[in-house]
N, C-alpha and C positions, 0 to 999 in steps of 0.2 A: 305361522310364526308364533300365535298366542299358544298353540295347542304346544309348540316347540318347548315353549317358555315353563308349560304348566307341566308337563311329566319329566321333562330333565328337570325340576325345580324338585318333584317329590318321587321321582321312582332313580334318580341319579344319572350324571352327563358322562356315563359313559360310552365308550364308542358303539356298543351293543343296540343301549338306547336311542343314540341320534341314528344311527343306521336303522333303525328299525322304524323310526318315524319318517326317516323321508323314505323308507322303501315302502312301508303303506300308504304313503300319500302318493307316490306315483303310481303303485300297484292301482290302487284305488282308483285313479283319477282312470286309467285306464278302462276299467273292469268297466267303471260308470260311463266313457265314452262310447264304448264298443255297443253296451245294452239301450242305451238311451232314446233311441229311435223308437222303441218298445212302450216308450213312456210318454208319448208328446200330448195326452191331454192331463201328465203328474206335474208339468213344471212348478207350477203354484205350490205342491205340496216337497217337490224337490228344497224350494228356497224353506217353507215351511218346515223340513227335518230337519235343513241345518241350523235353522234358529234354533228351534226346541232340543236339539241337540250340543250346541254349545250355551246354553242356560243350564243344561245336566249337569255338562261338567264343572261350569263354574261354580254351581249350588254344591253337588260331591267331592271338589277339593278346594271350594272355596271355604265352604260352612265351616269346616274345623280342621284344621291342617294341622296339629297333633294328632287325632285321631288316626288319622288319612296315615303318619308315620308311624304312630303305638301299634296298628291295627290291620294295615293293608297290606304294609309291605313285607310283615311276617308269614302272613297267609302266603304271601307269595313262593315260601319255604329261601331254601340255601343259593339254590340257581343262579345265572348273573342271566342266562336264558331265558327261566321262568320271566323275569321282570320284561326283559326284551319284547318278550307275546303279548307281556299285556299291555306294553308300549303300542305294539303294531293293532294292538285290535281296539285301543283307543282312539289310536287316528285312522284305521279303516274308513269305519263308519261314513263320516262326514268328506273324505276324502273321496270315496264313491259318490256321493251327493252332486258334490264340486264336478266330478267327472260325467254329469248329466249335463251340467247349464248350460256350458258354449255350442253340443251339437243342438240343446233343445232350444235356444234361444237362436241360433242361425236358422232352423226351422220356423219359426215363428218371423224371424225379420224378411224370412224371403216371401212368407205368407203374406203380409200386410204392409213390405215395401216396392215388392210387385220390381224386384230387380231382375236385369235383364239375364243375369248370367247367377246360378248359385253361387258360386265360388265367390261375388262380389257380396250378399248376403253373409256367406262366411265372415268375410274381409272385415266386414265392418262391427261385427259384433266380439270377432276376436281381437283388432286395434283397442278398442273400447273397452274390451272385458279387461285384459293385461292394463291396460292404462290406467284403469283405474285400480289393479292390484296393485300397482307399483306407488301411484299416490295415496292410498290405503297404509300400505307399509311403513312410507313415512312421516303419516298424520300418525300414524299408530307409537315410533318407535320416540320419534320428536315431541310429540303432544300427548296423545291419548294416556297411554302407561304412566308418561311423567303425574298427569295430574289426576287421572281415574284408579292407578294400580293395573293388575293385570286383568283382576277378577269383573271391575267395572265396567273396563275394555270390555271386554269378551262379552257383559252381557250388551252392552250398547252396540256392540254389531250384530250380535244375535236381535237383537230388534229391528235391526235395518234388515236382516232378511225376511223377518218378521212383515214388516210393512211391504216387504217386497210381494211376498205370499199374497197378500190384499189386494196388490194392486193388479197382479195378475191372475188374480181367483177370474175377473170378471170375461177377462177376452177368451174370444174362440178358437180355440186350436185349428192347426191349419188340415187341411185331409189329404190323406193318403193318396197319391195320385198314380196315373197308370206306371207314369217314367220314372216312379219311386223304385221301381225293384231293383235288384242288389248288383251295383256296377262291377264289373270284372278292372282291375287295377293290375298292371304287370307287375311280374315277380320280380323285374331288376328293379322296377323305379320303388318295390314294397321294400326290398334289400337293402335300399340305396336310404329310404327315408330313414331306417332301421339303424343303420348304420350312422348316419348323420346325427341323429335324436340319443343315439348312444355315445358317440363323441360330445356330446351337447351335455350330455350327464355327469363327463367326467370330464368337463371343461369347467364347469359351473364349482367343482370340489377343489379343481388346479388355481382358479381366480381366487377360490376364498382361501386358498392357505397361501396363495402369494398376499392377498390383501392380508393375513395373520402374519405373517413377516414383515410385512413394510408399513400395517397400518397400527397393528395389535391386535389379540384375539378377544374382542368385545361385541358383545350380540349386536349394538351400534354396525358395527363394520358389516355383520353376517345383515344386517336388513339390507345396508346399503346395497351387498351384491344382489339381497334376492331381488331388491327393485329395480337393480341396475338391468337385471334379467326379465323383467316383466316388461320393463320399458324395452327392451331389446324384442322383445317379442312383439311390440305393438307399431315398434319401427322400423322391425321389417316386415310385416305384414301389411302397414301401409306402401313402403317401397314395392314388394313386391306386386299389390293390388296396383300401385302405378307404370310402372317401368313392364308390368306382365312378361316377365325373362320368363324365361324356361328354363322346368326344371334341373335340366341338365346346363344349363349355363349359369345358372343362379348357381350352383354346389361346386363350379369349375372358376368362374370369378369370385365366388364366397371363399375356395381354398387361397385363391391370390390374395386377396381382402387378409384372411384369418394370419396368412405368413407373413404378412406384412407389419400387422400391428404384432406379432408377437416377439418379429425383428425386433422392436422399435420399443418393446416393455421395461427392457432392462435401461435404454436409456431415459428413460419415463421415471423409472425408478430413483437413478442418478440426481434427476431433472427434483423430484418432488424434495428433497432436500433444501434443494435454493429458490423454490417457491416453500416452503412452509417457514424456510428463516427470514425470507426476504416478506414474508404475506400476514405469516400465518402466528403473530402477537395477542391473540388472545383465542379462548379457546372455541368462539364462534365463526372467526377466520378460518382457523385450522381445519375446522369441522368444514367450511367452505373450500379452501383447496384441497383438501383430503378427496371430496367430493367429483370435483374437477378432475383430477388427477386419476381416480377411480374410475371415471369416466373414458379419461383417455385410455384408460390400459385395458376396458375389456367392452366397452361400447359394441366395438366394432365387431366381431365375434359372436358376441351375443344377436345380435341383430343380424347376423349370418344364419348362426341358426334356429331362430327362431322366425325365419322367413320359409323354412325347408317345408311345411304343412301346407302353408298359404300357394306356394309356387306349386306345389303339386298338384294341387285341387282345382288350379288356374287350369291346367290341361286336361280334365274330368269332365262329364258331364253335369257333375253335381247331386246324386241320386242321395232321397233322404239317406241311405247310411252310409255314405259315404263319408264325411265330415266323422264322426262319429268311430270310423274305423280309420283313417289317417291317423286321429288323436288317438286311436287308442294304440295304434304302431309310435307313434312318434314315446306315449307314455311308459309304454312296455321299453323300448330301446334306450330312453332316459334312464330307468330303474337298472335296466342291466350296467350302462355305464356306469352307474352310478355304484353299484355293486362288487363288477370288476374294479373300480380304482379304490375300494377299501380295501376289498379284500386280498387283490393280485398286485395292478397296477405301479398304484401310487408305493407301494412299499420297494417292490423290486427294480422300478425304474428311476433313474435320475430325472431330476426335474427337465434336462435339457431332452431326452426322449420323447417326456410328457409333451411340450412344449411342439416338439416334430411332431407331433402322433396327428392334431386336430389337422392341419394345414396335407399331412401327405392324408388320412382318414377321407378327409373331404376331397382332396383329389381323384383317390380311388375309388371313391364312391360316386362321383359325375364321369368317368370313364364307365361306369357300371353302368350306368341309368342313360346312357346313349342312344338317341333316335337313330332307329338309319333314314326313316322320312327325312331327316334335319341331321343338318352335317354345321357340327360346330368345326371353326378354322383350329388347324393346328397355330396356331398364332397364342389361342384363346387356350388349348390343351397344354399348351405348357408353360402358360403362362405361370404357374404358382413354381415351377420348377427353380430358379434363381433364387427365389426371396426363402425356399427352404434351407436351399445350400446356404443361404448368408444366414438366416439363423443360426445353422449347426454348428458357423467357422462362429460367429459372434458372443454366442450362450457364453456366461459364465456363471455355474453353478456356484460358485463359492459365495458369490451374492448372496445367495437365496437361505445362506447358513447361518447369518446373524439376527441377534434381535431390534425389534421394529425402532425402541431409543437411539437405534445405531443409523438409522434413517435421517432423522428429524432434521437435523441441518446436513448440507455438504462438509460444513467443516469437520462434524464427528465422525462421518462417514471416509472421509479420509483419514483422518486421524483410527480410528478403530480400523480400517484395512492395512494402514501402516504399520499398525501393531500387533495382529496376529502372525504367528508360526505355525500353526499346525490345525487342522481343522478334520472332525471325523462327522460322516453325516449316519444316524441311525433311525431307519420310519418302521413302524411296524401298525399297519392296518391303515390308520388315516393319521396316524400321529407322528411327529419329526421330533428328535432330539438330535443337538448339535453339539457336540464337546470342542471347544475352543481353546487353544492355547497358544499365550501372549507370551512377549519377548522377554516380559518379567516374573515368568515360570505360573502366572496365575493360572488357574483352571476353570473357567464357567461353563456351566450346562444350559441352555438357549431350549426352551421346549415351546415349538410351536410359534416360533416367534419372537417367546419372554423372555428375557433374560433371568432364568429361575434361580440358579442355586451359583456359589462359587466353591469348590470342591477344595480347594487349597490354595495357598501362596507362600511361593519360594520354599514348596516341598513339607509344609505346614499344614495341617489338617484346620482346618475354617475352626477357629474357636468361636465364632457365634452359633457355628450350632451344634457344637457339643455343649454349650452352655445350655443351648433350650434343651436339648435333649435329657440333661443329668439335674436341672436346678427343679424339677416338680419333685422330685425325690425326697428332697429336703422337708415338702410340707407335709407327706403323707405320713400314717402311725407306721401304715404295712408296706410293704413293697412286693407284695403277692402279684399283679398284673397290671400290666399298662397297657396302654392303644398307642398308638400313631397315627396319624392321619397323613397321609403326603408320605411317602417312602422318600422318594427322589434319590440322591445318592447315598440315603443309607446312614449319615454320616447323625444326623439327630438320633434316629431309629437305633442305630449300633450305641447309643451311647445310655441308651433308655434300656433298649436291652443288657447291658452290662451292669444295671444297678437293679433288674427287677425281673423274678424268677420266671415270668412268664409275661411275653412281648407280641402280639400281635399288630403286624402293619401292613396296612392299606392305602395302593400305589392303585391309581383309576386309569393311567396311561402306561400302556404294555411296552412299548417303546423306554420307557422310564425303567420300570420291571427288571427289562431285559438285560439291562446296560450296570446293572447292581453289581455284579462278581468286577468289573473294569477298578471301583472304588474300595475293594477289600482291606488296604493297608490304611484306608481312613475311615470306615464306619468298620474296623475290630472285627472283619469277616464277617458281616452278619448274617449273608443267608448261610451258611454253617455252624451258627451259633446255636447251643441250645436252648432251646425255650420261645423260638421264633419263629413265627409262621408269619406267609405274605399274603395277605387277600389282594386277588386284580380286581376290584370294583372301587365304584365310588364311597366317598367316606360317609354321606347320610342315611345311603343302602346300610350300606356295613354296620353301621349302628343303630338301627332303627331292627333290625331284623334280631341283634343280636338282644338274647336276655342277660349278656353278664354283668357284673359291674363289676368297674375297674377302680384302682387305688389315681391311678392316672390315667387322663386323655389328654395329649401332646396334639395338638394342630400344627403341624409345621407345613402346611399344602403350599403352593405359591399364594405370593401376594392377594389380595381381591382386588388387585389391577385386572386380573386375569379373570374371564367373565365366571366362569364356571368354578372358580373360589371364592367370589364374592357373597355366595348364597351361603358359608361355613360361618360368616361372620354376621344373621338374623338371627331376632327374638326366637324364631322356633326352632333352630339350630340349638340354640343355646337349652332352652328348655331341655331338648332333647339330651343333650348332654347333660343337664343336671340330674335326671332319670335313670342315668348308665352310672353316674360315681357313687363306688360304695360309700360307706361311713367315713367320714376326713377326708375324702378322695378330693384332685385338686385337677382341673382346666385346664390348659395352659394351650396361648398363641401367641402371635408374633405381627406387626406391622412396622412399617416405615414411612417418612415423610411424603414418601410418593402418593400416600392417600389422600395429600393437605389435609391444611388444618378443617375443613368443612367435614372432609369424610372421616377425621380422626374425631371430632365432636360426635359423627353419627356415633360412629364407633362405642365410643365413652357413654354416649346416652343408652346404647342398646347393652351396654356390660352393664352400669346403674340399676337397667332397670329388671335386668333378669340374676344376679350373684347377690349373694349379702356379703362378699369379703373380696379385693383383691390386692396384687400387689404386682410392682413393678420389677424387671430383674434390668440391670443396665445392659447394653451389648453396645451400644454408640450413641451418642449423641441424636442419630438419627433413625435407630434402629433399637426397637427395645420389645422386650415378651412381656406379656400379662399374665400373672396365675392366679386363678379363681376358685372359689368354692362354696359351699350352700352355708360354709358356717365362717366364724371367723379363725384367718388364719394364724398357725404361731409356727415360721420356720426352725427348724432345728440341726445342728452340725450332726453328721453321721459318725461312726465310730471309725475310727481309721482304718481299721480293718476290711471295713465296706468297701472303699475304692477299690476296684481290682486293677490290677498293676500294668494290666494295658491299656486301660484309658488314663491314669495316670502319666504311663511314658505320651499320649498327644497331648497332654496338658503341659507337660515337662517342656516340649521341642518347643512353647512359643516364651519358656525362659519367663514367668511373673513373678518369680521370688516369694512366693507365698502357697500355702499349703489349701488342698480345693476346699477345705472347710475356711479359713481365713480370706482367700476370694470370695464366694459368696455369702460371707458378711460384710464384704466391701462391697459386691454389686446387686446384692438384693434391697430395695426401697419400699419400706413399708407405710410410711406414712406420706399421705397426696390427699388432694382435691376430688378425689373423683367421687365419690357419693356425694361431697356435700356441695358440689356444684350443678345449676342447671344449666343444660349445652345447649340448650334452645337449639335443639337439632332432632330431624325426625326421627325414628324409628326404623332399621334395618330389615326388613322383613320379605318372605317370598313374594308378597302382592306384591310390595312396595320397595323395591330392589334400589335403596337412594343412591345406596353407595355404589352400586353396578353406575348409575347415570352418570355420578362423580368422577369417575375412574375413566370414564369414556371422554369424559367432554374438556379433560384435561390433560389428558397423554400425552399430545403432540406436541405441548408448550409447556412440559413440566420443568424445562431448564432455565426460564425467565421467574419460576417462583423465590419468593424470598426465604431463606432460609429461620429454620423454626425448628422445635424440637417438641417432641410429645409430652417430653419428660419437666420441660420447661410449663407446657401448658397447660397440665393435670397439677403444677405445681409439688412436684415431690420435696420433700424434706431430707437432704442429706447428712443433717447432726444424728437422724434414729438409725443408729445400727441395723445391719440387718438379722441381727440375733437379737433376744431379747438383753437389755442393758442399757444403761445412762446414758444420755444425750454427749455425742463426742465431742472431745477438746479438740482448739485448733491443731494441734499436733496429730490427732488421732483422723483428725479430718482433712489432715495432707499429705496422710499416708492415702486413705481412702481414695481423694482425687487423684495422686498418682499411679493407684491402680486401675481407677477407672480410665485415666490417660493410657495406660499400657496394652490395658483389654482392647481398646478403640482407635489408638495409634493417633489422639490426638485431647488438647484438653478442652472438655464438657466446659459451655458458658456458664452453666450455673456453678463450676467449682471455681474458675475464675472471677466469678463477681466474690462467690464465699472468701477464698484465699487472698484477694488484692484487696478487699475492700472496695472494688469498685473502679480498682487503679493505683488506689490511696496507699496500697504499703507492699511490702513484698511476701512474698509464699512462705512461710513456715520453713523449715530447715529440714523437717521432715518428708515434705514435698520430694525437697530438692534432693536431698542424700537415696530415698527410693530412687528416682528416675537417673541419678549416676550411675546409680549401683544395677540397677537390674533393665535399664533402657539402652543396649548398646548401639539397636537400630537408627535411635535419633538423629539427624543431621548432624553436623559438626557446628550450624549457627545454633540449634536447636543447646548441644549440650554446652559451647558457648555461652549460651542466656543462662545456663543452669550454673553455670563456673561461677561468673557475675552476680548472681541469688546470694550465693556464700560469700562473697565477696563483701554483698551489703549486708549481710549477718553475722558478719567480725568473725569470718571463717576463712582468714586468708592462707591458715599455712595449708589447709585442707583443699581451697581453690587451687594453690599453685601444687599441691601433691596429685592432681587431676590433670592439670596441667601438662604436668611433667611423663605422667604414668600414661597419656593418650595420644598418642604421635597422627592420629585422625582428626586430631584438635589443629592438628597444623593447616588442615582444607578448609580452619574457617578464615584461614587468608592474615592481613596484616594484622587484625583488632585482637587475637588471640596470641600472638609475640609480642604487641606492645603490653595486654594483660600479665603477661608473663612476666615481662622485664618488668612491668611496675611493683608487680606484686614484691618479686627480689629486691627493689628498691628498698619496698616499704619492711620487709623483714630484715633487712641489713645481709643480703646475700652479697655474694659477689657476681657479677656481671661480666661476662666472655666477652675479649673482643669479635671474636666471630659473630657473634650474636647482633653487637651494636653495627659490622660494616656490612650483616645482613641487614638488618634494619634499615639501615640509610639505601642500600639499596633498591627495596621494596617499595620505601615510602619517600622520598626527599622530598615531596612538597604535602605530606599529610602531617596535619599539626599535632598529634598525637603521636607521632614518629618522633618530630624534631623534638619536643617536649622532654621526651624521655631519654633521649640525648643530650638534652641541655645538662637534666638533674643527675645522670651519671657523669658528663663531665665535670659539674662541679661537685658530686662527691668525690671522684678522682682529684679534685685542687686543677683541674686545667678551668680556669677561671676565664682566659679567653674565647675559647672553645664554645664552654657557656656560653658566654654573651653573646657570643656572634650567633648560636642558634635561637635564643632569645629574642634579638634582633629578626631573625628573617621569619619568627612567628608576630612580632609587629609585622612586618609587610604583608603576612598570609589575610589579618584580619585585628578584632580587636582582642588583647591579651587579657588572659584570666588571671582572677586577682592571685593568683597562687605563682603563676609567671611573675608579675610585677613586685613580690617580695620576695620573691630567687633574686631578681634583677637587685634590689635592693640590698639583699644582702650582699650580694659580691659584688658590687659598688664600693661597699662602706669597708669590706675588708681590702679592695684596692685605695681606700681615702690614706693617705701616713698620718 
């Protein structure tokens, strides 16, 4: 896991790299089991290599991790291949080591525990061994990392095998005995392990991207599975050492076992919803039911197969290489599976296939491995036969296509099934992208889980992220080339590319890649754009290898909710990028409140302390980009000419009334807090991943947060223009917040305390005239409130010409006719009767109704009429003093 952590952290998490380290780590563990008999008086120096061997690496990519990116990964040349080798021959090594201990240590415990049977020798060093990987893992992912880093870790276990080496220097290895030579093992039951140990490989891939769906894709989650797996290994190896089934009966009730619980995952899945709403109130619960529930859905399985060595071995005689060559079958069949579901698998098969494959896999495989000495009952043969069939009828893939927030309670989880129409599932290698779409035309992209990107709504191209994509533009002199980081739908990407002569973007999931040309009418056709090339690798490969410098580097990756984004937003990221911008070149990323406010402190303190200039650009309340650079910045309007005229028409279809140079001087924020405050928050870093921990330990209960804003908390200043010029007047700064309302579809707290005073008075006129004029989305109470604004700003004939001119004004029900009619009161109009016996209609016991009945009656001179409405607003309650001098006056003119 540490070694996982340390080369997807500096050689990048692409699918290349993580395939290449667990294919050497099973390769390996193999290679080391098969030879290891060879070594029985090296164990001492076995634990002794792997110490000394993870102090290398911690000292080589601990010591200077710039370096390690200026200097290694160029050597590496252009390859995404190259990097992959030197992936796998980093974890070779140590991986081989690993693959000596459990046969050289079962030799050892049967030597000086003098047990009756080898295979119980086995037993109990392989229970022990996994048991204590599995509680290793999670001292490691809980504790260690949080409070040592990763580098500290690494070396304080490379010390414990350290001391292990000493402790075993002194004893005597056991000898070579006559009944050691090389036991002959049948080829069905070698087939049968082979086969099992390879469904075992790519059961272990299927658990962790179902736990990436329904838990999130957080290295947190990937430990839990691998320990849920070690303990599955130690729990059936104890079961099997007990119950001593046979191996053929073990792999024919392991297939009933495996269909059963895999029946029952999806309702598991159902189920964890109303245990994390009902449990799971802070984010220590959550991480407890998560637990629990994790448990339930792949315990049982895992402890299937991870009994399949132990049960074999139970029918053997035991001979020294025998242990040694199990593991190294059972290791080899692991890698294949594991292999086949990146590379074939898992891309071409629906998950409900996957899901059949282990339960009929392991069937087929205990029919293979059949005694004829021992006649299992057909009882027992077909037993796993039913619980497949109910699988197949029960599976529902569509499940398995949303993102893991859509989990969290039962109630979202109905509500988000309710609301989709149309769902497309696209996997290429180990990766899954989901195209969703709801009843309300939105569009979102689901990768792996996340809910990443939203492509459009209601046929609208996401103006947040043609905003990040086009606003770095503004700060640079040149617009010679840009980066991208994060391709995803193209839609940031196409917009950079259309301001800047030459665009390179880099997309690390091929699944992502692939699905680009689907977005063409919203990211301006990009990959047929010219000037645009797409790299498939990761973004700190990508820029670490490369020597250009660009005018801009655009991060738009997902969130750093998402484990393997989180590492875009450390000190030596950041470095890294200040090394790639040419002269004026300018930064830019993007977060939201899903970090909370802890991880947006980290955030803020790790931009502090590596930029000398930043600024903010609005996109909502709860979502906003930062641009950055090594100098200080001064944005500037582009020449009209520069807009090309088809990114203009997606700025045009979301209707803001304002020209893209007059938008972003509304939504760019230059002046905040953020240098001159301390965040008393640590440091982002690869050792030191805080914000990865943040993001894990708060996911599940991100919907009980209180609401907060970044923009609030950096303390921006919205009187400074976003161009250079004098501090805005209130008119000038309720134009502003009504565009920032219009960008964001709702209004910003900090413009509402500015424009009310706090409550204390009404919005500026200017406000209110924008959001009539160019807001026709609004509700009908929404542009109601706005009628009323004017209303209180001695703008009545302009209220009721809004009024009159919006017949959608009619849906906000009574309060918008009696506004009506009063307003006509109050200008000396004339009054329809229709109008008034619709009125009385509507309202006859609303006192705002009668009211405005009264005072037309008695402008018409029906004096009784009046009074008598007059009268049944005393009965409604107590009369306002504007009632009781209506009363009074047509009192006095009925007095002779």
């Amino acid at each position: 896991m540490l070694y996982s952590r340390e080369l997807t952290a500096h050689l990048g998490d692409m699918f290349q790299v993580n395939a290449a380290i667990l294919t050497s780590f099973l390769l390996g563990i193999g290679v080391g089991a098969r030879v290891a008999h060879r070594f029985v008086r090296g164990l001492w120096l076995v634990e002794l290599g792997i110490g000394v061997y993870a102090l290398g690496v911690a000292w080589t990519l601990g010591s200077d991790t710039q370096a390690v990116l200026e200097f290694l990964l160029p050597v590496l040349g252009q390859g995404r291949w190259a990097v992959a080798l030197t992936a796998f021959a980093f974890a070779f090594v140590p991986a081989l080591l690993i693959g000596f201990s459990v046969p050289l240590f079962s030799l050892y415990a049967r030597h000086y525990l003098g047990t009756e049977r080898p295979a119980d020798a086995f037993n109990i060093v392989y229970w022990i061994y996994n048991l204590g990987g599995a509680a290793c893992v999670l001292a490691m992912e809980y504790g260690l990392l949080r409070a040592l880093g990763i580098q500290q870790t690494l070396m304080f276990l490379a010390l414990l095998n350290l001391v292990s080496a000493l402790v075993l220097r002194p004893l005597v290895p056991p000898q070579e005995q006559a009944e050691d030579a090389r036991e002959p093992v049948p080829a069905r039951w070698v087939g049968a392990l082979f086969t099992a140990s390879a469904l075992s490989g790519l059961f272990q891939l299927f658990l962790l991207k179902v736990t990436e769906i329904v838990f999130g894709p957080f290295h947190e989650n990937f430990a839990l599975v691998l320990a849920l797996g070690l303990a599955g290994i130690s729990l059936g190896t104890w079961l099997a050492h007990r119950w001593k089934a046979r191996f053929e009966t073990w792999l024919l009730l392991g297939a009933a076992a495996v269909g059963a619980s895999l029946w029952l995952l999806q309702p598991l899945i159902h189920a964890w919803g109303y245990v994390n709403g009902a449990f799971g109130v802070t984010p220590l619960l959550s991480s407890l039911c998560k637990g629990v529930m994790l448990t339930a859905m792949g315990l049982v399985p895992l402890t299937v197969f991870g009994a399949t060595v132990p049960a074999l071995l139970g029918q053997l005689s035991g001979a020294r290489t025998t242990a040694g060559r199990m593991l190294a079958v059972s290791s080899f069949g692991n890698c294949l599976g594991y292999v086949l579901a990146v590379a074939v698998l898992y891309e071409n098969l629906s998950f409900r296939l996957l899901a059949l494959l282990f339960p009929v896999g392991l069937w087929g495989a205990g029919l293979v491995a059949r005694e004829r000495s021992h006649t299992v009952s057909w009882g027992a043969r077909l037993l796993p036969l039913p619980l497949i069939v109910l699988t197949a009828a029960t599976w529902s893939d569509s499940l398995l296509q949303l993102s893991y927030r859509d989990f969290a309670t039962a109630e979202t989880l109905s509500r988000t099934l309710s609301n989709v129409r149309e769902m497309e599932l696209l996997k290429r290698f180990d990766s899954a992208l989901s195209l969703v779409r709801d009843a309300h035309g939105e569009e979102s992209v689901i990768i792996n889980g996340y809910r990443s990107l939203v492509a459009s709504r209601s046929g609208r191209t996401n103006l947040s992220e043609l905003i990040v994509g086009t606003s770095p533009a503004l700060y640079t002199p040149r617009r010679e080339r840009a980066l991208v980081l994060g391709v995803g739908t193209g839609i940031t990407a196409g917009a950079t590319a259309s301001l800047f002569a030459r665009t390179d973007g880099v997309e690390i999931n091929p699944a992502v890649a692939e699905a680009l040309p689907r977005f063409s009418p919203n990211n301006l056709g990009l990959m047929s754009r010219p000037g645009f090339q797409l790299l498939l690798e990761d973004g700190i490969t990508a820029l670490a290898r490369s020597q250009e410098r660009y005018d801009a580097i655009v991060n738009t990756v997902t969130s750093p909710l998402y484990f393997s984004s989180s590492k875009l937003y450390t000190r030596e990221f950041f470095e890294l990028v200040k090394s790639r911008l040419a002269e004026g070149g300018v930064y830019s990323m993007w977060f939201d409140v899903r970090v909370t406010q802890d991880g947006a402190r980290i955030i803020f303190e790790t931009l502090r302390q590596s930029f000398a200039d930043c600024h903010f650009v609005f996109l909502s309340s709860v979502y906003t980009q930062v641009v950055c650079g090594n100098q200080p910045l001064e944005p500037h309007a582009l020449p009209e000419e520069a807009w090309p005229e088809d990114l203009k028409a997606l700025f045009a279809a979301h209707g803001l009334g304002v020209s893209l140079n007059e938008l972003y001087s509304h939504i760019i924020l230059r002046r905040h807090e953020l240098f001159a405050t301390d965040w008393d928050a640590p440091l982002n870093t690869f050792d030191r991943p805080e914000l990865e921990f943040i993001m894990a330990s708060v996911s599940l209960n991100q919907g009980q947060a209180r609401p907060w804003s970044p923009l609030s908390l950096v303390q921006v200043d919205l009187s400074v223009p976003g161009f250079a010029g004098d501090p805005l007047s209130l008119d000038a700064l309720g134009v502003r917040c009504a565009v920032l309302q219009r960008v964001s579809h709702s209004l910003d707290p900090m413009c509402r305390q500015l424009l009310t005073n706090g409550g204390r008075q009404s919005p500026p006129l200017s406000y209110v005239d924008y959001l009539l004029r160019w807001d026709p989305e609004a509700s009908p109470a929404m542009r109601l409130a706005l009628v009323q604004e004017l209303v209180r700003g001695a703008q009545s004939e302009r209220a009721l010409s809004v009024l009159e001119a919006e017949p959608a004004l009619s849906r906000a029900g009574l309060a918008a006719e009696v506004l009506r009619l009063e307003l006509m009161l109050q200008l000396g109009r004339p009054v329809e009767d229709e109008a008034l016996v619709r009125l009385y209609r509507q309202g006859p016991l609303v006192p705002e109704a009668r009211r405005v009945l009264a005072r037309v009656m008695a402008q018409r001179g029906l004096k009784a009429e009046a009074l008598a409405h007059l009268e049944f607003l005393r009965k409604l309650g107590p009369p306002r003093p504007e009632d009781d001098a209506l009363r009074e006056m047509l009192l006095k003119e009925n007095t002779p």
